[in-house]
N, CA, C and O atoms as CSV, one atom per row, in Angstrom:
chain,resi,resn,atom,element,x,y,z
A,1,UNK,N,N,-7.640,134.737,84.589
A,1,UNK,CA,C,-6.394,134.440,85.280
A,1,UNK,C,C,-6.256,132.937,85.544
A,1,UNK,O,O,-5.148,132.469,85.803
A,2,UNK,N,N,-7.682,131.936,85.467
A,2,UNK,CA,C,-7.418,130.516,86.022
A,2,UNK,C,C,-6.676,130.406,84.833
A,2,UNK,O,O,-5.491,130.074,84.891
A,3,UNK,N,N,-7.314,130.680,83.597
A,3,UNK,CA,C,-6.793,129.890,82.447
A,3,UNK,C,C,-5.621,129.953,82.218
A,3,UNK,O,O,-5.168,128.995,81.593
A,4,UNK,N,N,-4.861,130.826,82.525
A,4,UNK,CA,C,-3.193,131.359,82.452
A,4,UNK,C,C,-2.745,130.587,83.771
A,4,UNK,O,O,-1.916,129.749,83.414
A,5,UNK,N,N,-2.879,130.542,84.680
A,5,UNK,CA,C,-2.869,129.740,85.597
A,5,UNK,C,C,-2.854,127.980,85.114
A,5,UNK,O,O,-1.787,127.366,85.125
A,6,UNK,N,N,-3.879,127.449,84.794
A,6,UNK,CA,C,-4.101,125.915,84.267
A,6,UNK,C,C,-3.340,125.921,82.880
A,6,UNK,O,O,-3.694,124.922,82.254
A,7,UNK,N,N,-2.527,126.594,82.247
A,7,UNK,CA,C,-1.557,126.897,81.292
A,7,UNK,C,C,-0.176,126.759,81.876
A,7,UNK,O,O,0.566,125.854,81.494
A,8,UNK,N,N,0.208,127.677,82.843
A,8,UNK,CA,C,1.327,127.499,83.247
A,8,UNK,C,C,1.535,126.296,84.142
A,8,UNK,O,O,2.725,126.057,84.350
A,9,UNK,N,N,0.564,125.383,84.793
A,9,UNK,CA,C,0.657,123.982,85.714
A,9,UNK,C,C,1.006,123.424,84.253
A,9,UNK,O,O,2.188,123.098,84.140
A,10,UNK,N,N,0.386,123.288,83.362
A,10,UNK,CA,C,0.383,122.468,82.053
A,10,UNK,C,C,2.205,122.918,81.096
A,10,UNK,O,O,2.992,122.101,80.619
A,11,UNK,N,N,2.287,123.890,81.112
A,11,UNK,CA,C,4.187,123.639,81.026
A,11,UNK,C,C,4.859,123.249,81.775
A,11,UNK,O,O,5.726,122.443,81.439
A,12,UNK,N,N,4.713,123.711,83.235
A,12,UNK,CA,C,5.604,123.393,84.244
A,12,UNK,C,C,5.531,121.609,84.338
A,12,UNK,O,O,6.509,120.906,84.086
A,13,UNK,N,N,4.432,121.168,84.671
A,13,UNK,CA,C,4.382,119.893,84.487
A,13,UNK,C,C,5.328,119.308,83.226
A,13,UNK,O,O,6.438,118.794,83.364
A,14,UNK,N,N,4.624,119.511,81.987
A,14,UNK,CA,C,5.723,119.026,80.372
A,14,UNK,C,C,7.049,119.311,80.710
A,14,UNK,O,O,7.873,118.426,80.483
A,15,UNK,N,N,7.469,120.481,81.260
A,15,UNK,CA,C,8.879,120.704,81.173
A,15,UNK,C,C,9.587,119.680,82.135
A,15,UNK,O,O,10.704,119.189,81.971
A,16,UNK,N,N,8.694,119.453,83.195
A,16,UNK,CA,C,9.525,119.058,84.619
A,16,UNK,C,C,9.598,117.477,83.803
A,16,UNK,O,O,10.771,117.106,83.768
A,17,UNK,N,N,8.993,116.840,83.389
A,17,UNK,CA,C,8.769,115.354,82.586
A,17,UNK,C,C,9.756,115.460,81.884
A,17,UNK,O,O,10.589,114.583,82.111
A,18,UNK,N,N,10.107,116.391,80.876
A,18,UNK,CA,C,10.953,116.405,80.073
A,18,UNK,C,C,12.850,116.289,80.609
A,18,UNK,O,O,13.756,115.675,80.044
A,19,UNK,N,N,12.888,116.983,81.641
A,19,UNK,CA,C,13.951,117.571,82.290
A,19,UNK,C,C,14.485,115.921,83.416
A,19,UNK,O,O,15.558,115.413,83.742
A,20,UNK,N,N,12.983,115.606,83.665
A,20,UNK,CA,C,13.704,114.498,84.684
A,20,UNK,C,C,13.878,113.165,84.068
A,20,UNK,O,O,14.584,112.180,84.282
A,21,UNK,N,N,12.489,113.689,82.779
A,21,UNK,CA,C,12.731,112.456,81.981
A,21,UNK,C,C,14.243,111.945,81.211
A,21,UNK,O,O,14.646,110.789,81.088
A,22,UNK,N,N,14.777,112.971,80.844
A,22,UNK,CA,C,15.508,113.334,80.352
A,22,UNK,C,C,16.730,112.559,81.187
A,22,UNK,O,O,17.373,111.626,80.705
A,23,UNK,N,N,16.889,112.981,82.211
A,23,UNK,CA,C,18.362,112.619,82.824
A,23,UNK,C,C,18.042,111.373,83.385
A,23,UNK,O,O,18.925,110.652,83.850
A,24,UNK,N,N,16.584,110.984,83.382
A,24,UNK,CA,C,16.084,109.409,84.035
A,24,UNK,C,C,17.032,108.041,82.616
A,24,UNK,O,O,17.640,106.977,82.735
A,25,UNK,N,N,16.569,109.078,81.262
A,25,UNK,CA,C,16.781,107.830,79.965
A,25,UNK,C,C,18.562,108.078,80.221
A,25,UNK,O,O,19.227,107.057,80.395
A,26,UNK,N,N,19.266,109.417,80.236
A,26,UNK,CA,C,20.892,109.276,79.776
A,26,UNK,C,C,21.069,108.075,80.965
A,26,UNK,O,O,21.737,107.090,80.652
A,27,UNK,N,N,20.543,108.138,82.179
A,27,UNK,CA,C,21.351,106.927,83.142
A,27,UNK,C,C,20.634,105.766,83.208
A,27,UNK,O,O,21.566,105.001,83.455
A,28,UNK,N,N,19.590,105.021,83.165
A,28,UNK,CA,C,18.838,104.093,82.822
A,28,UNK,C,C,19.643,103.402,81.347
A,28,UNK,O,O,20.361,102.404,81.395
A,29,UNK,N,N,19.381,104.061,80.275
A,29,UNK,CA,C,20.058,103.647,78.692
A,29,UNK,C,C,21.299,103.303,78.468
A,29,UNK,O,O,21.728,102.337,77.838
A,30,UNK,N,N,22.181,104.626,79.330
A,30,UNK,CA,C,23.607,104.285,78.700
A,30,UNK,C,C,24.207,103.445,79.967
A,30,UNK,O,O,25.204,102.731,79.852
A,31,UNK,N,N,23.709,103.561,80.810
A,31,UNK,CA,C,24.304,102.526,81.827
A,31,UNK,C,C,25.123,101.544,81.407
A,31,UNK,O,O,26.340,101.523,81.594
A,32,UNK,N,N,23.984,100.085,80.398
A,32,UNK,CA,C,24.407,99.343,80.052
A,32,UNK,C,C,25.600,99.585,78.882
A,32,UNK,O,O,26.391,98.649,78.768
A,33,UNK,N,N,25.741,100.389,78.277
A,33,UNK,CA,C,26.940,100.550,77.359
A,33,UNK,C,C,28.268,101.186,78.165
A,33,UNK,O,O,29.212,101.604,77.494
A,34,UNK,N,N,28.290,101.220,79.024
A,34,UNK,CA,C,29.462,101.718,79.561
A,34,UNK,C,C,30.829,101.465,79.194
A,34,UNK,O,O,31.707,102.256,78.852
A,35,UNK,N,N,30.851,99.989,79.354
A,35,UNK,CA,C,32.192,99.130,78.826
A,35,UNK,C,C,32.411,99.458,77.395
A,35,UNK,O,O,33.429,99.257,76.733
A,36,UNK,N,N,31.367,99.958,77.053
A,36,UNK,CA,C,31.934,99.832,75.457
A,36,UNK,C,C,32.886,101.152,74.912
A,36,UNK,O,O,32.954,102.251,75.464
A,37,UNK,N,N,33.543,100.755,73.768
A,37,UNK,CA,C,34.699,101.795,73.380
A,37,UNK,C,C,33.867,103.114,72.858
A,37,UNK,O,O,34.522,104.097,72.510
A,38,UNK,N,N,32.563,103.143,72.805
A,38,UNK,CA,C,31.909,104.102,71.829
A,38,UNK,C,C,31.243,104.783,73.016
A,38,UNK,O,O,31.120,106.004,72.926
A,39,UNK,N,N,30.882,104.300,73.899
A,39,UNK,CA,C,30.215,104.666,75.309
A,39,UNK,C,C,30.247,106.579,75.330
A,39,UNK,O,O,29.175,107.184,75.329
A,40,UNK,N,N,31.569,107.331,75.347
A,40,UNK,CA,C,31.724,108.862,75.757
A,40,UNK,C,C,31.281,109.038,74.079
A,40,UNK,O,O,30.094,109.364,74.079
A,41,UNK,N,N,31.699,108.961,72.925
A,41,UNK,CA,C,31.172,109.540,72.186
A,41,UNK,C,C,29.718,109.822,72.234
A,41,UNK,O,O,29.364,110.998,72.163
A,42,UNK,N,N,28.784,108.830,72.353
A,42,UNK,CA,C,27.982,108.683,72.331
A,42,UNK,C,C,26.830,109.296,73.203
A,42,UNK,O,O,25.653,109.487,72.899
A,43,UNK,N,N,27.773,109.655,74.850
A,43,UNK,CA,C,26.925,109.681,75.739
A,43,UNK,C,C,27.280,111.388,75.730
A,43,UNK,O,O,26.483,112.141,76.289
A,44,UNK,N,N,28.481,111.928,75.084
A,44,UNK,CA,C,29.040,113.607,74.546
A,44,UNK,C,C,27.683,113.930,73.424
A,44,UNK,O,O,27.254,115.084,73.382
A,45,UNK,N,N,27.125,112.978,72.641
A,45,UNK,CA,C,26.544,113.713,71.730
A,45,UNK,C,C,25.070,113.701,72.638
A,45,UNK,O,O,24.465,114.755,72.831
A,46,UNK,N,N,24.677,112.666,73.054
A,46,UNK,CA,C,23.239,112.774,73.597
A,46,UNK,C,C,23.354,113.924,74.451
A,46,UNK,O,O,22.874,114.967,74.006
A,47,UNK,N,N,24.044,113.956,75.911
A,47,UNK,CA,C,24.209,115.005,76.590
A,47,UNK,C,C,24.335,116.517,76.278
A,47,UNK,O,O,23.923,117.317,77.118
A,48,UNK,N,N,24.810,116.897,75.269
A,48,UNK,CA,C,24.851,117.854,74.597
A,48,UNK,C,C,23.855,118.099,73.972
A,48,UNK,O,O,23.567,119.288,74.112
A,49,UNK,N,N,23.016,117.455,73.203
A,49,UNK,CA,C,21.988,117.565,72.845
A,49,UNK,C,C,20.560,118.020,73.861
A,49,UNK,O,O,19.701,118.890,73.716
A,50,UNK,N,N,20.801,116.955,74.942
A,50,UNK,CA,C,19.908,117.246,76.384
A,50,UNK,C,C,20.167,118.264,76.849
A,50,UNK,O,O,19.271,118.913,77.389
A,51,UNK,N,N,21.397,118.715,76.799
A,51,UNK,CA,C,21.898,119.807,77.597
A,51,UNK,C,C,21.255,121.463,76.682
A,51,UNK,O,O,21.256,122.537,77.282
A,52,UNK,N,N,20.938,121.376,75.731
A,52,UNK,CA,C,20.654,122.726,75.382
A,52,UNK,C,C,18.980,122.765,75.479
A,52,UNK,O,O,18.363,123.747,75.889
A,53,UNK,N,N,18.230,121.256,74.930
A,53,UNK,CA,C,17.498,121.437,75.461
A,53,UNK,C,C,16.845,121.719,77.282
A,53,UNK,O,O,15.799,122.342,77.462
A,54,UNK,N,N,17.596,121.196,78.354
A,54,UNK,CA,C,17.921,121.236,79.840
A,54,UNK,C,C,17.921,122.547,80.210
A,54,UNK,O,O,17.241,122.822,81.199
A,55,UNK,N,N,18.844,123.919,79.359
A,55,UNK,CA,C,18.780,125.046,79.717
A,55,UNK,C,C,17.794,125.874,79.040
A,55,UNK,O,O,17.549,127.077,79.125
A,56,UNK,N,N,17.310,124.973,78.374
A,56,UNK,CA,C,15.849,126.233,77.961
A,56,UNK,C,C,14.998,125.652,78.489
A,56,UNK,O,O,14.078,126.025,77.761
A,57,UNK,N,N,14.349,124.749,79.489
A,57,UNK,CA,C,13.611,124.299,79.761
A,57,UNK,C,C,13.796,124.363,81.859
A,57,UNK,O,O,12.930,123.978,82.644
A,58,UNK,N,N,15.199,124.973,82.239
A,58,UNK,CA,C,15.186,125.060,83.188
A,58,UNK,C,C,14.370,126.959,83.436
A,58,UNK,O,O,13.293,127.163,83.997
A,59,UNK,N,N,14.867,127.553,83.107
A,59,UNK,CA,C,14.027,128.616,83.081
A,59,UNK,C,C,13.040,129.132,82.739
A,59,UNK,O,O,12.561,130.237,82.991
A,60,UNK,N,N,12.526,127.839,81.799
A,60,UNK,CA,C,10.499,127.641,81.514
A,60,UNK,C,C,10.271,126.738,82.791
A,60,UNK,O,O,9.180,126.172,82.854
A,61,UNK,N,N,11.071,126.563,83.696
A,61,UNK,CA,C,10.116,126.396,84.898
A,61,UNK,C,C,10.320,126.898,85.983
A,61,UNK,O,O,9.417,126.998,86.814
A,62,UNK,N,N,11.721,127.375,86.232
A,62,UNK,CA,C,11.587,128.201,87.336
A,62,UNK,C,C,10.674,129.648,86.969
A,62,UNK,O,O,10.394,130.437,87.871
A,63,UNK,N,N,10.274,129.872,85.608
A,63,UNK,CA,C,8.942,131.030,85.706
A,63,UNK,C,C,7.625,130.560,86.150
A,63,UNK,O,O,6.849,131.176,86.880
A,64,UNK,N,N,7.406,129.012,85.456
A,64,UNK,CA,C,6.141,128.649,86.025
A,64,UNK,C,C,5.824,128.179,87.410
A,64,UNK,O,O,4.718,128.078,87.940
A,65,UNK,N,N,7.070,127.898,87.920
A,65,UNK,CA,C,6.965,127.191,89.232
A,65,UNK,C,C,6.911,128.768,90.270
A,65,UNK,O,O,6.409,128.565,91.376
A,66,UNK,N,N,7.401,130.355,89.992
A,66,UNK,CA,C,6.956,130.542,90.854
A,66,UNK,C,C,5.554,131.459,90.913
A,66,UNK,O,O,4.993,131.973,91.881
A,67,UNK,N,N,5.083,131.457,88.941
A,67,UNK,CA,C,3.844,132.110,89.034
A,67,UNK,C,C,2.831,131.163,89.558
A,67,UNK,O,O,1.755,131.606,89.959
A,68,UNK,N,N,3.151,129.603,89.593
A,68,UNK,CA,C,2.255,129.103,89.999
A,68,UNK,C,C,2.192,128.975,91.520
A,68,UNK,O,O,1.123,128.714,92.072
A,69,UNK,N,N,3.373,129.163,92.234
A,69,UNK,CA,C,3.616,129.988,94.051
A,69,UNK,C,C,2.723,131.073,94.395
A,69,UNK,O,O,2.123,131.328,95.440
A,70,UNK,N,N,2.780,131.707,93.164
A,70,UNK,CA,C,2.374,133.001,93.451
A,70,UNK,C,C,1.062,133.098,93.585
A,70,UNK,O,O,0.530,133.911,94.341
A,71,UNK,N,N,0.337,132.138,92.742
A,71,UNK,CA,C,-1.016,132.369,92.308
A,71,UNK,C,C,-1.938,131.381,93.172
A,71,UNK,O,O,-3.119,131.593,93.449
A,72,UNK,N,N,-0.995,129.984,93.640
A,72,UNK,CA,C,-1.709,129.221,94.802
A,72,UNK,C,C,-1.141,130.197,95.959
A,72,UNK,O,O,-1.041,129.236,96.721
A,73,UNK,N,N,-0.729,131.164,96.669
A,73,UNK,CA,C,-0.746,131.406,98.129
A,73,UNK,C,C,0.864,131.439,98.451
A,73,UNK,O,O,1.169,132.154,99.406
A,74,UNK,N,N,1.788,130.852,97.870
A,74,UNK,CA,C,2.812,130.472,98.300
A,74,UNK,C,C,4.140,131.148,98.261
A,74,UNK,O,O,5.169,130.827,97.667
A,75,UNK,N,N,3.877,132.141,99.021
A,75,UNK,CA,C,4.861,133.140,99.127
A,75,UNK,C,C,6.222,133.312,99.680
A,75,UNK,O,O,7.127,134.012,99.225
A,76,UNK,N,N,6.222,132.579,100.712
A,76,UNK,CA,C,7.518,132.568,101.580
A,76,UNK,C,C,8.057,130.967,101.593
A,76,UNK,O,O,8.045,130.497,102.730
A,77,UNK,N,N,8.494,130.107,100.617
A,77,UNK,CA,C,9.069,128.954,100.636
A,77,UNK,C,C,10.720,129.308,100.375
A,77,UNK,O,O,11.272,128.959,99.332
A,78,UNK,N,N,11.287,129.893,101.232
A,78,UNK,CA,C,12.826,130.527,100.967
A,78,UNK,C,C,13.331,129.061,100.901
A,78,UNK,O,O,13.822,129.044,99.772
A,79,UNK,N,N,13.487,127.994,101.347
A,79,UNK,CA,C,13.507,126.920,101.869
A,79,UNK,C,C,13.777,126.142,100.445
A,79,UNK,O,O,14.909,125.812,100.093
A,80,UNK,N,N,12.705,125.917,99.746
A,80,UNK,CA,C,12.548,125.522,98.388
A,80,UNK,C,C,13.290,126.613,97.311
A,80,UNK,O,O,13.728,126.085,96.289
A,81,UNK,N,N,13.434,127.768,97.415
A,81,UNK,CA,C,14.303,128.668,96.549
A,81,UNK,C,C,15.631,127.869,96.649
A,81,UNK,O,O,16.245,127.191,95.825
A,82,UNK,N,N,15.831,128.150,97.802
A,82,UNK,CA,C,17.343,127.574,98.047
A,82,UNK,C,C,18.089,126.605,97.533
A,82,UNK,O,O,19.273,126.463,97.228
A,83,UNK,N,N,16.589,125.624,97.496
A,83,UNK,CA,C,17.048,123.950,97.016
A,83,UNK,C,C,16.659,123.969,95.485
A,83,UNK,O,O,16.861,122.981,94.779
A,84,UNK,N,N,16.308,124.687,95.185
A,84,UNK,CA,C,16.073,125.063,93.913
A,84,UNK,C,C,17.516,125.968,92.772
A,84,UNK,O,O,17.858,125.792,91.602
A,85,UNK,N,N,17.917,126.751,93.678
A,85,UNK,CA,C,18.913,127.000,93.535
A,85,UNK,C,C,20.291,125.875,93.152
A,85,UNK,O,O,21.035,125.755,92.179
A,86,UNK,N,N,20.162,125.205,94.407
A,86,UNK,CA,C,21.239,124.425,94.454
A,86,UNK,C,C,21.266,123.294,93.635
A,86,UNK,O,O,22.245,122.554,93.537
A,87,UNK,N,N,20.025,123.122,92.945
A,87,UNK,CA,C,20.140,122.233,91.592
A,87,UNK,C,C,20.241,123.070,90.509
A,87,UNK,O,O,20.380,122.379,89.500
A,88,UNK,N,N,20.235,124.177,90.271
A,88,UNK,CA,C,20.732,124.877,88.781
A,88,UNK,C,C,22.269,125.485,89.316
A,88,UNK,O,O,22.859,126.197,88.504
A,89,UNK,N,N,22.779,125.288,90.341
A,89,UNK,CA,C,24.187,125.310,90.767
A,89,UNK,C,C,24.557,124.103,90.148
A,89,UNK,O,O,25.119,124.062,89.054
A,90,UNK,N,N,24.265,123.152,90.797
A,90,UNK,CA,C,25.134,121.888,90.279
A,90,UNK,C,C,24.462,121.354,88.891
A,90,UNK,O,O,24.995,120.392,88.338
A,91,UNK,N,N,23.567,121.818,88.446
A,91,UNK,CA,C,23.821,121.592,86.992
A,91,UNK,C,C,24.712,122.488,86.085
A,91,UNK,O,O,25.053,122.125,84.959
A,92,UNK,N,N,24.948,123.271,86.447
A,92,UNK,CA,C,25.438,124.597,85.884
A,92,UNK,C,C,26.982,123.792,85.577
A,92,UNK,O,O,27.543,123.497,84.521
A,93,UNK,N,N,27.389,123.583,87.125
A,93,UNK,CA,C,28.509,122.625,87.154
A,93,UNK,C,C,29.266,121.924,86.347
A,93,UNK,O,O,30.318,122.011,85.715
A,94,UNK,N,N,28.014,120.875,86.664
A,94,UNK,CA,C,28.386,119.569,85.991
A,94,UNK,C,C,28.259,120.008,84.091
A,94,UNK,O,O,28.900,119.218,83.398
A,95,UNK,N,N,27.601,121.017,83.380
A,95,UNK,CA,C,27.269,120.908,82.298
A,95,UNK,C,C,27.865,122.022,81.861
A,95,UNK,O,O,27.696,122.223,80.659
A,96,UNK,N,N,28.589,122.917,82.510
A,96,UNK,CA,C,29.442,123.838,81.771
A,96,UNK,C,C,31.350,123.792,82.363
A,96,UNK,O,O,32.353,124.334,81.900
A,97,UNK,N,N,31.172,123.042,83.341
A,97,UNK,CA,C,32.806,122.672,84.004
A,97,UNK,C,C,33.285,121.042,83.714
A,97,UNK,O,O,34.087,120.414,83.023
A,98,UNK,N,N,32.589,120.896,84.380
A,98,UNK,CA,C,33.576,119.215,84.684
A,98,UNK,C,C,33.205,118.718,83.848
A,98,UNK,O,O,34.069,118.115,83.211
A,99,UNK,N,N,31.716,118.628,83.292
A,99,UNK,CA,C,31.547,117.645,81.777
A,99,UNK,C,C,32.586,117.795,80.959
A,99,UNK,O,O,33.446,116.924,80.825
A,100,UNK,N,N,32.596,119.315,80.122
A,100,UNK,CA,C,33.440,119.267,79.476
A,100,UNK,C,C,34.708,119.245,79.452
A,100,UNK,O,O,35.289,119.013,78.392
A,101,UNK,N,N,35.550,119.537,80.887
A,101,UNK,CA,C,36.453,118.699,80.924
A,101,UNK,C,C,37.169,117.467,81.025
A,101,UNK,O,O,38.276,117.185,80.565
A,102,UNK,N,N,36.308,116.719,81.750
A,102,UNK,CA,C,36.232,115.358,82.012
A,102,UNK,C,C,36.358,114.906,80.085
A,102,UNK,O,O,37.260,114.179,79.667
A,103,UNK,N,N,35.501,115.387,79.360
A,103,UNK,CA,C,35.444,114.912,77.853
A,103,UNK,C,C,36.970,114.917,77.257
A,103,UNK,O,O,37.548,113.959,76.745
A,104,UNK,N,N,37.520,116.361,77.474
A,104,UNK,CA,C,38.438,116.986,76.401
A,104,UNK,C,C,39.192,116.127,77.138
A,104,UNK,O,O,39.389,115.113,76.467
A,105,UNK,N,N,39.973,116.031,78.771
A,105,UNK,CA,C,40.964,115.594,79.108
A,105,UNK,C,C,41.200,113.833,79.210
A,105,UNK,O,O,42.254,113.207,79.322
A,106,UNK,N,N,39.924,113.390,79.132
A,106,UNK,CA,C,39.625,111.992,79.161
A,106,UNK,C,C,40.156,111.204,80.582
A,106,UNK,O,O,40.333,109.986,80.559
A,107,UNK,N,N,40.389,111.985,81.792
A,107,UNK,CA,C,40.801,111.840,82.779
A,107,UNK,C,C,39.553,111.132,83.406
A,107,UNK,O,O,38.418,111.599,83.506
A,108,UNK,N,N,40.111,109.621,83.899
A,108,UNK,CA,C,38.801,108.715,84.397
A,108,UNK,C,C,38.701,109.325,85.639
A,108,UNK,O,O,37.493,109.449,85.844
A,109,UNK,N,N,39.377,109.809,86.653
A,109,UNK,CA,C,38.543,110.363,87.719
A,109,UNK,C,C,37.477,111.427,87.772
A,109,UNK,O,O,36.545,111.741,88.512
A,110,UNK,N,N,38.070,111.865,86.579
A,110,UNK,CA,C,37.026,113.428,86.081
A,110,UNK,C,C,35.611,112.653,85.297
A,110,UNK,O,O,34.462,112.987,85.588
A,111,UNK,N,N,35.810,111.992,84.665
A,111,UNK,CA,C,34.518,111.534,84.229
A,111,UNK,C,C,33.663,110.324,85.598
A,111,UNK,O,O,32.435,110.279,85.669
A,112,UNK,N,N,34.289,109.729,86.254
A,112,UNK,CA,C,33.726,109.259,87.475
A,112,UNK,C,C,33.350,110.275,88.107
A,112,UNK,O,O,32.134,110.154,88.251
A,113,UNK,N,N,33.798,111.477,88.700
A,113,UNK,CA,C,33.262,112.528,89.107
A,113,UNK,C,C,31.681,113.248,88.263
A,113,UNK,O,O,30.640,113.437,88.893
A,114,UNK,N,N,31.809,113.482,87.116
A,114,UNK,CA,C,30.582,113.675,85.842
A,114,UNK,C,C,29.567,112.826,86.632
A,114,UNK,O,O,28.602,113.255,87.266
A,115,UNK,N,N,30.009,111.365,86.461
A,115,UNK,CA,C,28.835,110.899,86.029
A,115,UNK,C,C,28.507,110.792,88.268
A,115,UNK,O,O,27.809,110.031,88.938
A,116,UNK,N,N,29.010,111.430,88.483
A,116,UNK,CA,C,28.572,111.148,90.575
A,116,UNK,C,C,27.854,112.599,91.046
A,116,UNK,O,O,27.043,112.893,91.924
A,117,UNK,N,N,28.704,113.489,89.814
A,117,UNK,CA,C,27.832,114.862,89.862
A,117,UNK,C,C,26.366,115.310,89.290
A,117,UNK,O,O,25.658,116.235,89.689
A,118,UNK,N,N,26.047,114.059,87.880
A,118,UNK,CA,C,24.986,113.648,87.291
A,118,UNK,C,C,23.835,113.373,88.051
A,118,UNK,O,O,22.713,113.800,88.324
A,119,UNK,N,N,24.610,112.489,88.259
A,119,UNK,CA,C,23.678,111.125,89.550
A,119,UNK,C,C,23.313,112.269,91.125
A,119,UNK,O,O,22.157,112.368,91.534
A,120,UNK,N,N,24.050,112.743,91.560
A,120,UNK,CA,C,23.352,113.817,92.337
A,120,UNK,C,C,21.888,114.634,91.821
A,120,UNK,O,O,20.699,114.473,92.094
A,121,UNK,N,N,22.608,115.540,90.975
A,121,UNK,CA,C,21.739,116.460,90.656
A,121,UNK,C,C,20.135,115.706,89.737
A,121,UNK,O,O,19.291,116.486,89.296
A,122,UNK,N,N,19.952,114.108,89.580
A,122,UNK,CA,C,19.236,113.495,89.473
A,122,UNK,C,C,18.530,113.354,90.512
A,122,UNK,O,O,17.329,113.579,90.358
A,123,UNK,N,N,18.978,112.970,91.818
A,123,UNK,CA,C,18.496,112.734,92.816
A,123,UNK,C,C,17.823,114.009,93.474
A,123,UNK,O,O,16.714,113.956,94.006
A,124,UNK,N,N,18.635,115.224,93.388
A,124,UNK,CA,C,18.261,116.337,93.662
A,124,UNK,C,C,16.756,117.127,92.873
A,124,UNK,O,O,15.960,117.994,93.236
A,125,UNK,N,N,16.918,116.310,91.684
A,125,UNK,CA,C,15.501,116.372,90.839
A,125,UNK,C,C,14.445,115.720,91.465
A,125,UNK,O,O,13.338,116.243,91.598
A,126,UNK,N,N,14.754,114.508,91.891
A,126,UNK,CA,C,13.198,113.615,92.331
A,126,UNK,C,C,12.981,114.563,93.340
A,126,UNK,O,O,11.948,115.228,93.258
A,127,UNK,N,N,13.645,114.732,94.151
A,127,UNK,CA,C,13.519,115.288,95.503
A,127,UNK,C,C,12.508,117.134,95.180
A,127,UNK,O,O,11.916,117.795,96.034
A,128,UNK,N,N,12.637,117.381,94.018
A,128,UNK,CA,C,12.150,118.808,93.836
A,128,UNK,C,C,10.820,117.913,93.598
A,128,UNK,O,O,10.013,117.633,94.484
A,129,UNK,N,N,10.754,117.595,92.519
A,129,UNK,CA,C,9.139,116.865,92.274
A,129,UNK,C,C,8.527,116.642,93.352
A,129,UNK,O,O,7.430,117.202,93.376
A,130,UNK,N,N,8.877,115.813,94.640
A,130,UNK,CA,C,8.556,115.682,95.445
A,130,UNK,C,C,8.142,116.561,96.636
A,130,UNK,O,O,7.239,116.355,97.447
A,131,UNK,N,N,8.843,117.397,96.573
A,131,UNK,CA,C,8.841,118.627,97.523
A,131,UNK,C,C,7.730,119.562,96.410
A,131,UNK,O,O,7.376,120.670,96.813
A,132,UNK,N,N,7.288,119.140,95.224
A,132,UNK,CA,C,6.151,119.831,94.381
A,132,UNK,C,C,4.825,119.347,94.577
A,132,UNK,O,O,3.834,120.064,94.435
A,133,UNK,N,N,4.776,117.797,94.993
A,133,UNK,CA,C,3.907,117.496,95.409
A,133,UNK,C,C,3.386,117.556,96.679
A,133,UNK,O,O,2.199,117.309,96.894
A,134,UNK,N,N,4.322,117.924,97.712
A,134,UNK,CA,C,3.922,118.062,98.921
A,134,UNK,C,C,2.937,119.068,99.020
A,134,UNK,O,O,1.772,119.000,99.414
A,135,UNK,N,N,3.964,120.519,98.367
A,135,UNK,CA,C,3.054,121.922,98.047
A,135,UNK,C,C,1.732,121.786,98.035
A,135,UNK,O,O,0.826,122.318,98.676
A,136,UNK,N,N,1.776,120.936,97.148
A,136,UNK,CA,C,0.226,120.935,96.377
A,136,UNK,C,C,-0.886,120.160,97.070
A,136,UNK,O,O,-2.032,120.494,97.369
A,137,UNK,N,N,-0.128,118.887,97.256
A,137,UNK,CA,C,-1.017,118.167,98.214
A,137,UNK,C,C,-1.050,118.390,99.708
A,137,UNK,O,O,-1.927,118.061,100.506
A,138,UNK,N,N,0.210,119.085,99.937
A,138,UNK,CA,C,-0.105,119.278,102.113
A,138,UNK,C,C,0.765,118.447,102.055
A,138,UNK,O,O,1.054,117.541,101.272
A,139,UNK,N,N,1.277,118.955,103.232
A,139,UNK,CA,C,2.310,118.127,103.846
A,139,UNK,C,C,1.803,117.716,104.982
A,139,UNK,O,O,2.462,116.989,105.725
């Protein structure tokens, strides 16, 4: 059971890298291209691309994150469900509503909105990592 155990820390970890890594490079990278005329094409194809990888990789960790609850002791974190929740809410959001409208309609408040709903649910990421390390290390 450790070994299935030290297996699933070892995806959950890759995935969570991947997932934060992920939305760390779209806003870090394209930042600087913003002004430019190619900027939404560009940032429609990466995102889309992130984005399918994002939903197969969000539910390779909410399995590992709670067999690995399960298997350190950690049974009753309703607390962390919640907030856990509320980042596959607002990704859900941002990557099946307003992205793609903000794209099709090209409406700049709608894509200022995207990229403020982005930038949340980024922040809402560190904040899970963090609240992963507490787990682990004690709070």
């Amino acid at each position: 059971m450790k070994t299935l155990y030290l297996v699933s820390v070892f995806i959950h970890i890759i995935c969570a890298c991947i997932w934060l890594g992920g939305m760390f490079a779209l806003i870090i990278f394209f930042i600087p291209l913003r002004k430019e005329n190619y900027f939404l094409d560009i940032v429609n194809k990466v995102g889309n691309q992130f984005k399918m990888l994002g939903w197969f990789i969000l539910p390779l960790l909410l399995l590992t994150g709670i067999f690995n609850s399960f298997y350190r002791g950690f049974y009753t974190l309703t607390w962390l469900k919640i907030f856990l929740f509320l980042i596959i809410i607002i990704s859900a959001i941002h990557d099946f509503y307003i992205g793609p409208k903000a794209t099709l309609t090209g409406d700049k408040k709608l894509i200022k909105f995207s990229r403020i709903i982005g930038r949340i649910n980024f922040i809402l990421a560190i904040i899970m990592v963090l609240i992963g390390i507490l787990i682990i290390r004690g709070f």
